[in-house]
N, C-alpha and C positions, 0 to 999 in steps of 0.2 A: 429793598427798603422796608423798613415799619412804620407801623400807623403807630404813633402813641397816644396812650390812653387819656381818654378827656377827663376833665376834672368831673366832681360825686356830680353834678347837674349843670343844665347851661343857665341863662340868664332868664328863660322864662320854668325856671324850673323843671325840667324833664328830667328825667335820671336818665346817668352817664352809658355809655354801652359797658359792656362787660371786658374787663381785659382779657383777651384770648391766648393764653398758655399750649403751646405747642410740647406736647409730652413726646420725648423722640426716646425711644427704647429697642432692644434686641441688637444688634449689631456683630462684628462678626467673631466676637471672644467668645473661648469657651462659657462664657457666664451670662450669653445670649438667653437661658431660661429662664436664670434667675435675675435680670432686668426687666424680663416680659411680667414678672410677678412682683416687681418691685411696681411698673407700671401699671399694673392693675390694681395696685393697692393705692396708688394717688390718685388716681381715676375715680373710683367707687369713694374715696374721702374727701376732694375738693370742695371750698364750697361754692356750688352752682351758680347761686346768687350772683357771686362778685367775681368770677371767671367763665369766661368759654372756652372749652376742651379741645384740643386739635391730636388725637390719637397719631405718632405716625412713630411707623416702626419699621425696623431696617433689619432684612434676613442676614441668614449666614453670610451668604453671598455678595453683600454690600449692597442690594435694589432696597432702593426708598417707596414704602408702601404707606398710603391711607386707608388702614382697615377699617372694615365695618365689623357690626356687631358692638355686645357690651364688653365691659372689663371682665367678667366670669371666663371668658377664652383663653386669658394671659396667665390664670390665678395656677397656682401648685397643687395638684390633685391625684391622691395616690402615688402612684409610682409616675407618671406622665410629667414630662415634663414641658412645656408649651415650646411653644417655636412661630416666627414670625417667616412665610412663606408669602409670594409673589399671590397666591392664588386667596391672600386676605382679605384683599382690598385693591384698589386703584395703583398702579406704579405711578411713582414720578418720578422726573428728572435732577428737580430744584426744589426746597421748600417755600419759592415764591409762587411754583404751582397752587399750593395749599392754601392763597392767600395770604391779607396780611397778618404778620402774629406781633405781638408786643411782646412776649419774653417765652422762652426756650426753657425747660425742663428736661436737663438729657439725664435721663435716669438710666443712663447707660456705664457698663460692669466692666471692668478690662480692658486688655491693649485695647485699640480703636476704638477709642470712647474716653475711658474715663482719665487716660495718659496722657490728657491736655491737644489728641488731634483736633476734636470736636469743639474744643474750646477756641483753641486757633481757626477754626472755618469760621464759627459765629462771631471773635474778633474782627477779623477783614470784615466782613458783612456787616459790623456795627450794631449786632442785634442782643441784647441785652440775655444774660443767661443764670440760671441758679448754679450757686456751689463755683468751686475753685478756678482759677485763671489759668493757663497754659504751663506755664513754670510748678508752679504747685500740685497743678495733678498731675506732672511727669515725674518730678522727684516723688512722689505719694504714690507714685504704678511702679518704680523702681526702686527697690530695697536694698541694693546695693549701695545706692547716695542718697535715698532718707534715711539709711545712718550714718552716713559720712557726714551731711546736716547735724543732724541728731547730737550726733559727737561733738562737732564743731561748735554748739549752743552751749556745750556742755553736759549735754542733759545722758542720766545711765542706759546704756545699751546692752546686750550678751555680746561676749565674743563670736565670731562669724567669720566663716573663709566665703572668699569668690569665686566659680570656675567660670570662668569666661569662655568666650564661644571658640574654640579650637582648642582651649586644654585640654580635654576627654581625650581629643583625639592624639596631640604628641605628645601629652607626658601625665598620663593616667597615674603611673608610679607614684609619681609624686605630686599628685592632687593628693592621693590616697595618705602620705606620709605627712604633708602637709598637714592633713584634718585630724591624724592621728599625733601630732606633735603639738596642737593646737586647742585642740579643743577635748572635751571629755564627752563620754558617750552616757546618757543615749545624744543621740543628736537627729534634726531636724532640715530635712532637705526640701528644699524646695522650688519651684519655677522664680529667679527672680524681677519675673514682671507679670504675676496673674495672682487672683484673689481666690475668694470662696472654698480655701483649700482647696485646689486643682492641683493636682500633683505630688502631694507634700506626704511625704512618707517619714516617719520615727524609722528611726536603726537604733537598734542596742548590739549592734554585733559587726564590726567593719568590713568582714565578711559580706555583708549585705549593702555595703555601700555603694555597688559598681550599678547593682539593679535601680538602688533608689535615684542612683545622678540619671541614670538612662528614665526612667519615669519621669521625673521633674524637666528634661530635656525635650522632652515628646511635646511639652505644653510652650517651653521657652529655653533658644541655644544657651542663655546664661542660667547659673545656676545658684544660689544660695545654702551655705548649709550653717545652721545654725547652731549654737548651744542650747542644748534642754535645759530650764532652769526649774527648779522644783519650785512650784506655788501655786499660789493661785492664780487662774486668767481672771481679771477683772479688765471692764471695760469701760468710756466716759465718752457722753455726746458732747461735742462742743458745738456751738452754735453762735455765727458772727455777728457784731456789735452791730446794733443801728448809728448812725453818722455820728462815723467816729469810734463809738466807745468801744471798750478791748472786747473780748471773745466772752460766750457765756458756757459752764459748763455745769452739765447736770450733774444728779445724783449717780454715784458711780452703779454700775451691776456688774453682776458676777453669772461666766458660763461654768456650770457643775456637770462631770464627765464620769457617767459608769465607768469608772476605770474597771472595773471586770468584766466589762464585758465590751469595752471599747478602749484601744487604743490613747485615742486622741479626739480634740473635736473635729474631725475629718468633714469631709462634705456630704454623708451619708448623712450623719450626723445634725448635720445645721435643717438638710432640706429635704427630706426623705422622711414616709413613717415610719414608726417603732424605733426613733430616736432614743441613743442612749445616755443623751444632754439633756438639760435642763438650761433655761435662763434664771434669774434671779434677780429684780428692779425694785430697790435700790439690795445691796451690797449689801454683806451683813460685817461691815469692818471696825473698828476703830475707828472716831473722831477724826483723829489726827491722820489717820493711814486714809482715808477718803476724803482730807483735805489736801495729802500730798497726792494720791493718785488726779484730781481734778487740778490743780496748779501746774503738774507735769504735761495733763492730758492739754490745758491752755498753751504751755510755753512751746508742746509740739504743733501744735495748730500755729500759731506764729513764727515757728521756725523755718517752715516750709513757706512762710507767708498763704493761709489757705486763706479761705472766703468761703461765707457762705454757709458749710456746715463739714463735718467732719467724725468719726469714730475715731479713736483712740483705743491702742490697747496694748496693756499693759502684765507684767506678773508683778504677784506682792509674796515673795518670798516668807518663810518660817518666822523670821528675823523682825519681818515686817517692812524692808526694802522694798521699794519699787524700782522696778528694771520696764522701760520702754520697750516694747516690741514693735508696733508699726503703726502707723495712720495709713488710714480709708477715706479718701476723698471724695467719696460718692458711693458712702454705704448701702448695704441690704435695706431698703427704706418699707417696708410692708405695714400694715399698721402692729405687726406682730415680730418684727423685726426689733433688736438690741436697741438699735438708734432711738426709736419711737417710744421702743418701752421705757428707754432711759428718762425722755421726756416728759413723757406719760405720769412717769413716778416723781417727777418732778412738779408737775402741773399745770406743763402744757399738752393740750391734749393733740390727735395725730393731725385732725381737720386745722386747728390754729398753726400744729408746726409746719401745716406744707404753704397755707397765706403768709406767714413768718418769712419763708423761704423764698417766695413768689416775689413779697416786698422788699426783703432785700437784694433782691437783682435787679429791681425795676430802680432803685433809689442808687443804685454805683452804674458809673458811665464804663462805658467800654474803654479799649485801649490803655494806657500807660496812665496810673493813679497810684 
């Protein structure tokens, strides 16, 4: 059960308690580091004032922990990557251990977490939560049916083969003949149900495409391979209506890739130093090309029916096409993060976007809406 929040004072004036946000992060995706640093950046930005903090992070292994110490433990440092271990803090069983909480923040990255399981626990439980509902974060963790959505809305996608979990194994032949009748190289392989670039390898040579299914496979049995499409990645935060009104989308940005000296934006790349990426908030596009990227980045946000908040990302072609690549349902959220920065350039700043975020979960009821 939750306590909810009392109104700003009671009748002899006292001020309200603080609504208490339960930040639940790490969990057992590969992208367990990069949530423990997404949580350390909403930690260190909240503001104090008008929330109470409830750290609770969840290791590899699935044990539910109340750590101690500050957010500097979770943060991205050098090569190190954080990790939430049993020996952080208190285990528990239940988050009614941890007392009562008014709203849930799972700032949690991949399967188990951001695939709509975690959404579905705090459904039953009737406990109020930030960002997308069960159906939207699965179709948003599976890239195989957000663009089969995608498509269906109408909206432009690249051509894509699927190998599903036992193709590799009886008829490798012709996955191979498939991709090579199908699509044009380079092309792009990848896990398709994990983020952060985990597993995603470019082939320019088909040659090499036996290694890249087996990489992407190691992280997820299904597989995705997609077409390379020459442009540019630009990318757009959207962020859900208050009561009622449609979806709000920022200023577009743009990730720029030492192509000499790096592939692709790989996950070396996003989260590691001596990155050969760059970000860029706001976009340096066209008028019109950064009103079409934001109207797309809106109409995918609504396609999936998300909530709450979302990335979008897109290529904007020579041409100046925009082609749909995926939504992120519970992006990289750091204060240095795409999402934020998007914002940021936009003029909400990272402390307003996480109360933004906070308030919009506390104001949509649970269950079927």
């Amino acid at each position: 059960m939750t306590e909810q929040p009392q109104p700003d004072s009671d009748q002899q004036g006292s001020p309200r308690r603080r609504v208490r946000v339960a930040i639940v992060f790490g969990g057992r995706s590969g992208e367990h580091s990069i949530s423990a640093a997404t949580a350390a950046g909403v930690m260190r930005s909240i503001d104090r004032e008008a929330y109470d903090v409830l750290p609770v992070g969840i290791t590899r292994e699935g044990r539910w922990v109340l750590p101690g110490g500050d957010a500097s433990q979770w943060e991205l440092g050098g090569s190190r990557l954080p990790e939430v271990t049993t020996e952080a803090g208190r285990e528990i069983d239940s988050l009614a251990e941890a007392g009562p909480v008014d709203v849930v923040f799972p700032v949690l990255h991949g399967p188990y977490g951001e695939d709509g399981t975690i959404q579905g626990l705090l459904e039953l439980a009737g406990v109020p939560y930030v960002g997308s509902g069960v159906l939207a974060s699965a179709v948003g963790m599976d890239k195989q049916y957000m663009k089969l959505v995608f498509a269906g809305h109408g909206l432009p996608v690249a051509p894509y083969v699927v190998i599903r979990p036992g193709d590799w194994e009886r008829r490798q032949a012709e996955v191979v003949e498939q991709v090579a009748s199908t699509l044009r190289l380079p092309v792009f392989v990848k896990p398709a149900r994990a983020g952060s670039s985990l597993g995603v390898t470019r082939v320019d040579d088909l040659a090499d495409l036996a290694d890249a299914v087996e990489e992407a496979r190691f992280h997820d049995p299904k597989v995705l391979v997609e077409q390379g499409v020459e442009g540019r990645e630009i990318e757009c935060a959207v962020l859900g209506g208050r009561a009622g009104d449609p979806p709000r989308a920022s200023v577009p940005g743009e990730i720029v890739v030492d192509h000499d000296a790096a592939r692709f934006y790989d996950f070396e790349n996003k989260y590691l130093p001596d990155s050969h990426a760059r970000t860029e908030a706001p976009a340096d596009l066209p008028d019109d090309v950064a009103e079409r990227v934001r109207e797309i980045a809106v109409a995918a946000f609504e396609a999936v029916s998300a909530e709450g908040l979302a990335r979008v990302d897109s290529f904007v072609t020579p041409e100046g096409e925009v082609l749909l690549n995926e939504i992120n349902t519970m992006p990289g959220f750091t204060p240095i993060s795409m999402y934020s920065k998007m914002w940021e350039a936009s003029g909400l700043p990272y402390t307003d976007l996480v109360s933004e975020l906070i308030e919009l979960a506390l104001e949509r009821p649970t269950g079927l809406r």
